[in-house]
C-alpha positions as CSV (number, residue, x, y, z in Angstrom):
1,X,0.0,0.0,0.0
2,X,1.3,3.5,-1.2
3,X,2.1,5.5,2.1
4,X,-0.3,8.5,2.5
5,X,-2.9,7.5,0.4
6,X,-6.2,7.5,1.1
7,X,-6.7,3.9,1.0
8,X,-3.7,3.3,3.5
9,X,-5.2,5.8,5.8
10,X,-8.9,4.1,6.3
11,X,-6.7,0.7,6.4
12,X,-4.8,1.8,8.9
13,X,-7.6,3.3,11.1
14,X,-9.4,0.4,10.8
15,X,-7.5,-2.2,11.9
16,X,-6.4,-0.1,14.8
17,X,-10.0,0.5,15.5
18,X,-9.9,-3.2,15.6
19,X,-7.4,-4.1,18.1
20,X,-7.8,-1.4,20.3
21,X,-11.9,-2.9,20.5
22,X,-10.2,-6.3,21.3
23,X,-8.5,-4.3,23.9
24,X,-5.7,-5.3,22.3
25,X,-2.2,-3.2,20.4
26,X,0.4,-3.9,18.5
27,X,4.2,-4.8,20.6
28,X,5.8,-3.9,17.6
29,X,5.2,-1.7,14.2
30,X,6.6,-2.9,11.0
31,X,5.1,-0.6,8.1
32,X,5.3,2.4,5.8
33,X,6.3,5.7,7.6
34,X,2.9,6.9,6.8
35,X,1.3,4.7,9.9
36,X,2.5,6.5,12.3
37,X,0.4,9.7,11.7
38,X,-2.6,7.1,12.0
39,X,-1.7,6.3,15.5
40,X,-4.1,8.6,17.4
41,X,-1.8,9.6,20.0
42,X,-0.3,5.9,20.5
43,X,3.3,4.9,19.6
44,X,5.4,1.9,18.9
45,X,8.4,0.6,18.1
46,X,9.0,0.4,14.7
47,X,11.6,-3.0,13.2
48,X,13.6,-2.3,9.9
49,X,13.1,-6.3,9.3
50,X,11.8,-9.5,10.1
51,X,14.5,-11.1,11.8
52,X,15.1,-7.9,13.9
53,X,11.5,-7.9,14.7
54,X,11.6,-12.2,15.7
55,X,14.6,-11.1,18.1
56,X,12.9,-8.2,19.8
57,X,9.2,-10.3,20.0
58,X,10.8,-13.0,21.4
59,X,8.0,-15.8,20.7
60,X,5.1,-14.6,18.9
61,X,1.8,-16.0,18.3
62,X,0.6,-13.6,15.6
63,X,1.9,-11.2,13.2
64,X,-0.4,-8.9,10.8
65,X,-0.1,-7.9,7.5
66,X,-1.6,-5.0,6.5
67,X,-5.0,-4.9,4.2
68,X,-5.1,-3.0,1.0
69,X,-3.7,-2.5,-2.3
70,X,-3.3,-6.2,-4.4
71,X,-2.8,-9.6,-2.6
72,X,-0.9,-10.6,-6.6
73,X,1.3,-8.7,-9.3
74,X,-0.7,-5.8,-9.4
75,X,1.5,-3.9,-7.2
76,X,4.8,-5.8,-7.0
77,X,6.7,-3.1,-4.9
78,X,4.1,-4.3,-2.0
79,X,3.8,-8.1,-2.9
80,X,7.9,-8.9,-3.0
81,X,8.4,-7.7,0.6
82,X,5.5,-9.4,1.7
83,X,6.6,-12.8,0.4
84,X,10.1,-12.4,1.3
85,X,8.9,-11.2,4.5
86,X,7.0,-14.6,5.4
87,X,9.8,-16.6,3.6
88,X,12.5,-14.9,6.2
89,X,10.4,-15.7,9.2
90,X,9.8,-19.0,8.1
91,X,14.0,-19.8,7.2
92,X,14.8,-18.4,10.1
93,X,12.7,-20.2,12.9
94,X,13.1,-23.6,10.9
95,X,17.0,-23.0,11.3
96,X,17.3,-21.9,14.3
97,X,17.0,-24.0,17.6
98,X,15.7,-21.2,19.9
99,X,12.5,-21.7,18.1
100,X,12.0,-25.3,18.3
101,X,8.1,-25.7,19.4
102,X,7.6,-22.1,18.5
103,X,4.4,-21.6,16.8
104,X,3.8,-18.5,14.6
105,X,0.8,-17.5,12.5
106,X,1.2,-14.5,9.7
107,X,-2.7,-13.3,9.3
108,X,-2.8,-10.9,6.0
109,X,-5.9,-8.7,6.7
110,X,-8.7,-8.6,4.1
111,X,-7.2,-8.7,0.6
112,X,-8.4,-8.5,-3.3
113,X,-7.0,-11.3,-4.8
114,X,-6.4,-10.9,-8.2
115,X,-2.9,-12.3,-10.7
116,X,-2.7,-10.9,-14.4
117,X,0.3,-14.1,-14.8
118,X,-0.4,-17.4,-13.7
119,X,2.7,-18.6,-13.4
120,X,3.7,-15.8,-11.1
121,X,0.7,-16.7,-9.2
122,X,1.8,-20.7,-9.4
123,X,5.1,-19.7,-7.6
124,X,3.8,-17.6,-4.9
125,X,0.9,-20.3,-3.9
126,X,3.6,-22.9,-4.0
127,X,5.5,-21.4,-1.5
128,X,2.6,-20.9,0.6
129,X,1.5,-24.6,0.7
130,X,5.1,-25.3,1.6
131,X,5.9,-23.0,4.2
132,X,7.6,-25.5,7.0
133,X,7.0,-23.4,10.7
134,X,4.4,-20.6,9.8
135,X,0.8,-21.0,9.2
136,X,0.0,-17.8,7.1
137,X,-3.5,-17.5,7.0
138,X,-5.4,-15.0,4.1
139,X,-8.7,-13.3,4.7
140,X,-10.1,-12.2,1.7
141,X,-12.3,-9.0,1.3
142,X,-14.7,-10.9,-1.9
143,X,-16.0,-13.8,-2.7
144,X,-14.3,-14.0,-6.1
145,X,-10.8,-13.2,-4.1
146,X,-11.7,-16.2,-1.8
147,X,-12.3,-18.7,-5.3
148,X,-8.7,-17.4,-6.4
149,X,-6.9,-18.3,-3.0
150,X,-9.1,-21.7,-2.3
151,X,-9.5,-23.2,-6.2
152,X,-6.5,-21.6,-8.4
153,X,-4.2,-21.2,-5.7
154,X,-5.0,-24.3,-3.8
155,X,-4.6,-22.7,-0.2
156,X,-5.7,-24.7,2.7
157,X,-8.8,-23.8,3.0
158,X,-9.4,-23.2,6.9
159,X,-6.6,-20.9,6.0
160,X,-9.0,-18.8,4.0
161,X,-11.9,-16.6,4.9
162,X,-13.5,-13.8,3.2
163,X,-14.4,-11.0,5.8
164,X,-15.0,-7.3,5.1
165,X,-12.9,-4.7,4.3
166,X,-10.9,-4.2,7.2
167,X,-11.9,-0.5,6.7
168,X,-15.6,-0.4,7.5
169,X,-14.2,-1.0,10.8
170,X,-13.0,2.7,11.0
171,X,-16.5,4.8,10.4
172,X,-19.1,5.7,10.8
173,X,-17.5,9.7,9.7
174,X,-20.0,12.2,10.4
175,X,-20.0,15.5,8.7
176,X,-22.3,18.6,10.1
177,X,-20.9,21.5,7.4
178,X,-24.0,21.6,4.4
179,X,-23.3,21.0,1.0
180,X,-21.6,23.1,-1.2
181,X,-22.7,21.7,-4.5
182,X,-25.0,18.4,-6.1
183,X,-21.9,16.2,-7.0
184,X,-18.7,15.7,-6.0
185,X,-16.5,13.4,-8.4
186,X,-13.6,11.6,-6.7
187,X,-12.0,9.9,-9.5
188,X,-9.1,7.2,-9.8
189,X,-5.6,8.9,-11.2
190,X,-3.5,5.9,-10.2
191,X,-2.5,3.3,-12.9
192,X,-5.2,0.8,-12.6
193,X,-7.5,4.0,-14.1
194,X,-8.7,3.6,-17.6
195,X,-10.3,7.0,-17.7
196,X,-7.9,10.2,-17.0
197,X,-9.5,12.5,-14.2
198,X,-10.0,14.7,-16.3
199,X,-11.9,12.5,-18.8
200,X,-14.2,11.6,-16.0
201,X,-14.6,15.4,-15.2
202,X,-15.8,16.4,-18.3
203,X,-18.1,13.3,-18.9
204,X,-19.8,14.2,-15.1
205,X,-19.8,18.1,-15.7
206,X,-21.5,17.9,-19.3
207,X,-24.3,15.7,-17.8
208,X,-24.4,18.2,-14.3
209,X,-24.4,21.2,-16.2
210,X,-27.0,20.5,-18.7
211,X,-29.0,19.3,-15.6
212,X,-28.7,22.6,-13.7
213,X,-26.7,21.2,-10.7
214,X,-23.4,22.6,-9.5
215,X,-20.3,20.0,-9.7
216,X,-16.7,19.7,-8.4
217,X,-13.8,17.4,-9.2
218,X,-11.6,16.7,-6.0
219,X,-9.0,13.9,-5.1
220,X,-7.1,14.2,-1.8
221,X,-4.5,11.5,0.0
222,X,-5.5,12.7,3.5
223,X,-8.6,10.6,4.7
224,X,-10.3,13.8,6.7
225,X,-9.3,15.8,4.1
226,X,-11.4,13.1,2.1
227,X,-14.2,13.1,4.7
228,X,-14.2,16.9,4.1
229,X,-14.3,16.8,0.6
230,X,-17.7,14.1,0.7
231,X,-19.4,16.4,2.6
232,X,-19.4,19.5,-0.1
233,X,-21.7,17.6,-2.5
234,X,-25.5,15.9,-1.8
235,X,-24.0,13.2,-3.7
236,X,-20.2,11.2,-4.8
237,X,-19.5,9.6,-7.7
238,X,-16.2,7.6,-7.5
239,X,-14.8,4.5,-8.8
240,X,-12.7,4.5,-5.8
241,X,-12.8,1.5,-3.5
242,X,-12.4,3.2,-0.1
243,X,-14.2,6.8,-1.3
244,X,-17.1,4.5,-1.5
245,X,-17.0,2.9,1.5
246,X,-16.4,6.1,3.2
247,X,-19.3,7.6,1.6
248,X,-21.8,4.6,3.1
249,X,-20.0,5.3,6.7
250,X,-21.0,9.0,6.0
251,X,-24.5,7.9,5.1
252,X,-23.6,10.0,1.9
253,X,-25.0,8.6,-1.1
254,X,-22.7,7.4,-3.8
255,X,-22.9,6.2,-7.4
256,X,-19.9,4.3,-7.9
257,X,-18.5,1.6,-10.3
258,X,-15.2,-0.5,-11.0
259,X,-13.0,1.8,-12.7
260,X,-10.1,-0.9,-12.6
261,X,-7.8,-2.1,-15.9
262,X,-8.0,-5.0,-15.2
263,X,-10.2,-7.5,-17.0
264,X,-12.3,-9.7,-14.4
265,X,-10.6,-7.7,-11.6
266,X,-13.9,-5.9,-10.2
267,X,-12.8,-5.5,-6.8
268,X,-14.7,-2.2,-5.9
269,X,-17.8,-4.6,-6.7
270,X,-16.4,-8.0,-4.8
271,X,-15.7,-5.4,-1.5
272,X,-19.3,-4.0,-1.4
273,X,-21.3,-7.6,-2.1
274,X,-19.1,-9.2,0.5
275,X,-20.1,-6.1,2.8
276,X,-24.1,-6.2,2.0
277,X,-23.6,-10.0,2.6
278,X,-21.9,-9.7,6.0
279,X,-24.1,-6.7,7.5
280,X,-27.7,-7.6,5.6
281,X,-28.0,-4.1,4.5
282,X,-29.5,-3.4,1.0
283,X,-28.5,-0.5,-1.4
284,X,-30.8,1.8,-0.2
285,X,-29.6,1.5,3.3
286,X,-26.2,1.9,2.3
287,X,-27.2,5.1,0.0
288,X,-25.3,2.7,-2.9
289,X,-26.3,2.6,-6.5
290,X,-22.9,0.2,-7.6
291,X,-22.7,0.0,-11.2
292,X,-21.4,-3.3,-12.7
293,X,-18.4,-2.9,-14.6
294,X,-18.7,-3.8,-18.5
295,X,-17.5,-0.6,-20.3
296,X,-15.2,2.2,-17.9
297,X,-17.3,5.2,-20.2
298,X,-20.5,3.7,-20.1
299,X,-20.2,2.8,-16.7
300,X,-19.0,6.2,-16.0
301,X,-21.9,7.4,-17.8
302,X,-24.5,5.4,-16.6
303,X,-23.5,5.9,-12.6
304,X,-23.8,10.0,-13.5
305,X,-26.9,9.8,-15.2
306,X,-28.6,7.8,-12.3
307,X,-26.5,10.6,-9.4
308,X,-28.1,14.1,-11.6
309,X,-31.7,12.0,-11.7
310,X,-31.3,11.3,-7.7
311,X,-30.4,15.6,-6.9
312,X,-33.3,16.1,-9.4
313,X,-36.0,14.1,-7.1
314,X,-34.9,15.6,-3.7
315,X,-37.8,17.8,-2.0
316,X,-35.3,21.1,-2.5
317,X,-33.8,20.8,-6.2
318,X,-30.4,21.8,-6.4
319,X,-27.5,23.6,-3.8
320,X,-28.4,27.3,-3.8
């Protein structure tokens, strides 16, 4: 996961909102630099690697992996650490006697599971199946991610579960300011973006403006900045994963879509039916209109269209 983005932000907030409910904390920190403004006043030791983190833990029972980004190749700068991560900590208790009996379990926190090369993927669940002292268990944030790990992959499967996003955990966000204008885009600029933002602007803005309704364009890194920015419109359109989320723990109503490259990939889609599963909300509970991928434009298109005709039926039309 990119430090500061927004993603890592609601990741991190929500998995600390998880421990600390289990009344539970971290003894040691192993992450990006960009955790530690997430720590809400706490602090802790961070460990430059894994065998200088087994020698200060002394005998663990569990070590987390941080959710988000691409449990694959998508984003190998994350991936390669994290298997040579579980590779060292399994080498070095095998080799070393001080660990005899020792038992460790690495738990990677929800993940989208998804490999453009299958022998790539081959490799990687390879060396899972063989690790020889660490169980390292995947929890899975859709049900498609969860078919990947359990039927391609071949994972054990009560090693596998598919859970929600680990960052529903950190809402609900509340927001008291009024809005500033009827739609707020929040589009994707990363690489896994077919449309530029400024594509998507001008596709949203055309549709707004010939509507009547007042529009703004708007990405951020920081999540209250994000929160913030949710709050200026009466509605979001995003094909962000977490920018959606954060809109349903806002109770703001959001039109989004999968806005991913990749073919098959869908993960915005695979994080919000696991979450409707899991909580037995519907769409209009959620304030979600989720608009299955098939064409980046058309879905673009179709998820504005359905946001102007939303503003347009409120009792009091328009931001004034």
């Amino acid at each position: 996961m990119t430090a500061g983005s927004i993603s890592a932000n609601t990741l991190w907030k929500g998995a600390l909102e998880v421990m600390y409910t289990a009344a539970r904390s971290p003894d040691i920190l192993c992450s990006f630099t960009q955790a530690n403004k997430m720590m809400q006043g706490r602090s802790f030791p961070l460990c430059p690697s894994a065998v200088d983190a087994l020698d200060e833990l002394g005998t663990p029972a569990l070590i987390l992996w941080q959710a988000g980004g691409n449990f694959g190749d998508l984003w190998t700068f994350v991936q390669h650490p994290r298997m040579q991560m579980i590779q060292a900590f399994d080498a070095l208790i095998d080799a070393d006697e001080r660990y005899a009996g020792y038992n460790l379990t690495i738990l990677q926190l929800p993940q989208s599971v998804f490999y453009t090369n299958q022998n790539v993927m081959k490799k990687e669940a390879h060396i899972l199946r063989n690790l020889k002292r660490v169980r390292f268990v995947l929890t899975t944030r859709a049900t498609a991610s969860y078919d990947i790990a359990v039927n391609e992959m071949r994972l054990p499967v009560e090693n596998v579960f598919a859970v929600p996003d680990i960052a529903s955990a950190a809402g609900p966000f509340l927001g008291s300011d009024p809005p500033l204008v009827d739609i707020v885009l929040m589009p994707r600029s990363d690489r896994e973006a077919k449309l530029t933002p400024l594509m998507a602007a001008e596709i949203v803005n055309r549709t707004a403006t010939a509507a009547g309704l007042t529009f703004k364009a708007r990405g951020s890194s920081s999540m209250h900045t994000r929160i913030g920015l949710l709050t200026q419109g009466q509605v979001v359109i995003t094909d962000l994963m977490h920018t959606s989320l954060m809109s349903m723990l806002s109770g703001k109503p959001v039109f989004f879509w999968d806005g991913g490259v990749q073919v098959g990939y869908n993960k915005v889609g695979g994080m919000y039916g696991m979450m409707k599963s899991a909580s037995n909300c519907s769409d209009d509970d959620l304030g979600a209109h989720y608009f299955a991928s098939h064409n980046e434009t058309d879905d673009l298109v179709r998820a504005t269209n359905a946001a102007v005709a939303y503003v347009l039926s409120l009792p009091c039309l328009g931001v004034q």
